[in-house]
Backbone bond lengths (Angstrom), bond angles and torsions (degrees), N, CA, C in turn:
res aa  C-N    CA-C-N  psi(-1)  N-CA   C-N-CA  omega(-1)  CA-C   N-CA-C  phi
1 X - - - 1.452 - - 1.531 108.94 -
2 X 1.047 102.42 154.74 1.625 112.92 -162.51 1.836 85.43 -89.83
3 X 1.738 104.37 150.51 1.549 123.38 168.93 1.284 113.13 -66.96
4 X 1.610 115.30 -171.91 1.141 117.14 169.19 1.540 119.69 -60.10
5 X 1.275 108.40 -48.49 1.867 141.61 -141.16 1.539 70.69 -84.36
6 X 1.610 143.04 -46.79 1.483 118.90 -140.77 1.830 110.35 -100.64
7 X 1.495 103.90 -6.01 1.812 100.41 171.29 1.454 112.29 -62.09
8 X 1.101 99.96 136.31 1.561 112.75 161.63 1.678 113.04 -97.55
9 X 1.590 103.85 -161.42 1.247 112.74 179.91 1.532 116.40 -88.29
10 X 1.238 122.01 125.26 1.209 120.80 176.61 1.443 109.04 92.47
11 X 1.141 106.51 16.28 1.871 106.91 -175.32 1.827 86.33 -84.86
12 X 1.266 111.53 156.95 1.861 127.47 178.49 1.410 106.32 -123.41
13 X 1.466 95.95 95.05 1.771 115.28 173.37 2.024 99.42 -74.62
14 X 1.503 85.87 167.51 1.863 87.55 169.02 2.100 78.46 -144.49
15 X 1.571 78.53 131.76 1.399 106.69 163.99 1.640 123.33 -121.67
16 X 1.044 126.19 76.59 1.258 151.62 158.52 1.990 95.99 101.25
17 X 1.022 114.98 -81.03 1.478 102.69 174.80 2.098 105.69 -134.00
18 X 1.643 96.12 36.96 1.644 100.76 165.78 1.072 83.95 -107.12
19 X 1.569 106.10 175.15 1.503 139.37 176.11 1.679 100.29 -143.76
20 X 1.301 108.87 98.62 1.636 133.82 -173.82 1.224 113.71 -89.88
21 X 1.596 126.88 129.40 1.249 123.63 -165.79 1.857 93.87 -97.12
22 X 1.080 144.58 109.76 1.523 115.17 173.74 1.443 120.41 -63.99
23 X 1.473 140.13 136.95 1.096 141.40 -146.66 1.294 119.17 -113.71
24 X 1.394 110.98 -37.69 1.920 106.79 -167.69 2.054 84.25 -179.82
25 X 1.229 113.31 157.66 1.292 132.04 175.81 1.340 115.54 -122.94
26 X 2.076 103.61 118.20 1.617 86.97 -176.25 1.276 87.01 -109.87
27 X 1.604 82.13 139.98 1.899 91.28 -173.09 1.999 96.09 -96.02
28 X 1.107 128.96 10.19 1.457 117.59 156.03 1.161 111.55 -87.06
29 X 0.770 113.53 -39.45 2.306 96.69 175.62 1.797 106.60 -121.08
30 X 1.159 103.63 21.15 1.776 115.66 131.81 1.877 88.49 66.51
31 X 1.601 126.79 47.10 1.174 101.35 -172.06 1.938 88.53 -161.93
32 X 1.672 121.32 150.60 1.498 96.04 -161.62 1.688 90.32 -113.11
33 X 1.277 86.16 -174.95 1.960 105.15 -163.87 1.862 84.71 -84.95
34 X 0.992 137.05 155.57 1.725 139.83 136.67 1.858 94.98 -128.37
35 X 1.451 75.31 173.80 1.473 83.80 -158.47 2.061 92.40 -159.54
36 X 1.218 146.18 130.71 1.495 126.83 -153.13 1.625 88.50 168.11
37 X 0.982 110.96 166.42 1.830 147.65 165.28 1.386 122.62 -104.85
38 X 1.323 138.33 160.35 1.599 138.38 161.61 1.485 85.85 -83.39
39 X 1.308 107.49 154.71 1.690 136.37 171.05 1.391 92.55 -47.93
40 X 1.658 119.50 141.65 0.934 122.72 117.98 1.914 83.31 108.23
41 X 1.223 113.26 -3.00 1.554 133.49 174.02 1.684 96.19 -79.24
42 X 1.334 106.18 131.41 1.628 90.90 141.83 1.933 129.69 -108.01
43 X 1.367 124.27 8.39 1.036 138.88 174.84 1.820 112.18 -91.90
44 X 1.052 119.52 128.61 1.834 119.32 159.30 2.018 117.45 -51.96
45 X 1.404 98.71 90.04 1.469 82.55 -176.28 1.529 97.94 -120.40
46 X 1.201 133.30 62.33 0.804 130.11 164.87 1.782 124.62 -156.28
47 X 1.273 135.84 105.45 1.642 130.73 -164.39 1.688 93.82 -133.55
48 X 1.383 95.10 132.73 1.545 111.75 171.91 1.842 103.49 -157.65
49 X 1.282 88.64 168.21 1.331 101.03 148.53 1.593 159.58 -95.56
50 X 0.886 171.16 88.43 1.162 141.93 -82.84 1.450 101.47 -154.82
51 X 1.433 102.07 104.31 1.855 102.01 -178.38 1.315 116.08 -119.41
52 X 1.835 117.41 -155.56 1.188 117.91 -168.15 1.666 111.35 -81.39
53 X 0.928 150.81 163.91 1.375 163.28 107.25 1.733 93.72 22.72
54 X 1.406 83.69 -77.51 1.705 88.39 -169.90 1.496 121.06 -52.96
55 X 1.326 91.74 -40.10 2.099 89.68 -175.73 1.463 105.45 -106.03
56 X 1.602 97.01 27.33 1.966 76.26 155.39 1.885 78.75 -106.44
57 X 1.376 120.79 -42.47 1.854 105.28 -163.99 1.354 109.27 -34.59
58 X 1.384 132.20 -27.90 1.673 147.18 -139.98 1.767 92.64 -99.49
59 X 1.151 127.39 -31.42 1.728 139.67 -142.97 1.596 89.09 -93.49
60 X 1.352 120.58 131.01 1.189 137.12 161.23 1.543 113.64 -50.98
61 X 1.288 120.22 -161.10 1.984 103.67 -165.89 1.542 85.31 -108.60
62 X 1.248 143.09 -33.90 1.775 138.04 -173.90 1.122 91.72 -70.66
63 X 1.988 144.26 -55.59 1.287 117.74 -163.08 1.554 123.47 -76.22
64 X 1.919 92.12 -8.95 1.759 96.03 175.13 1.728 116.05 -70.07
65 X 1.481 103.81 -33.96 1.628 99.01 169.31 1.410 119.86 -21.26
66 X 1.381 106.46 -68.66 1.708 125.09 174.02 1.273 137.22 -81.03
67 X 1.714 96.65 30.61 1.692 95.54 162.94 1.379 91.93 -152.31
68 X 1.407 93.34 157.19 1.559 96.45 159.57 1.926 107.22 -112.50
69 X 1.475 101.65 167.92 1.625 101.59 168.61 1.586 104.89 -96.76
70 X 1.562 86.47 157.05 1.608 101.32 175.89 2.036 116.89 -52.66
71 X 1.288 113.42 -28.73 1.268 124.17 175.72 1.745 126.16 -67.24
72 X 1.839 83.01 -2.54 1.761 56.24 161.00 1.571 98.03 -143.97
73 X 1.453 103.03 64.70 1.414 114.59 -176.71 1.594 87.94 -102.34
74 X 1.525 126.02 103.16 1.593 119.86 170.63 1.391 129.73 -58.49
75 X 1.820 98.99 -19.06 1.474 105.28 -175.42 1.810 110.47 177.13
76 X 1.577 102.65 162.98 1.271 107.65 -179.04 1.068 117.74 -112.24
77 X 1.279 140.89 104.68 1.893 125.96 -152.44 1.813 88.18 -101.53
């Protein structure tokens, strides 16, 4: 499975039973856009951000709403 540092744009993570499109990389707060549905959805209901391990532990509990960590990315299809 690919690292944090090695997704690009448009790579399709699965996070527990979404399927996440990754979207754009902001390289000022070092963390990328996804954007995806749960399986079996046909609408996008799901947008976060998606960072390191480390800087979500650092994130107060309102900015954790809007990210997820890289750890519970199950896979990179």
């Amino acid at each position: 499975m690919k690292k944090f540092n090695e997704l690009n744009e448009n790579d399709i993570i699965k996070i527990e039973n979404y399927v996440l499109r990754v979207i754009k990389y902001n390289n000022e707060k070092n963390r990328y856009v996804v954007r995806g549905r749960k399986e079996n959805n046909e609408f996008d209901t799901f947008l976060s951000y998606l960072v390191t391990d480390e800087e979500y532990e650092k994130m107060d509990a309102v900015t954790r709403m809007y990210c997820t960590p890289f750890s519970k990315v199950s896979e990179v299809l």
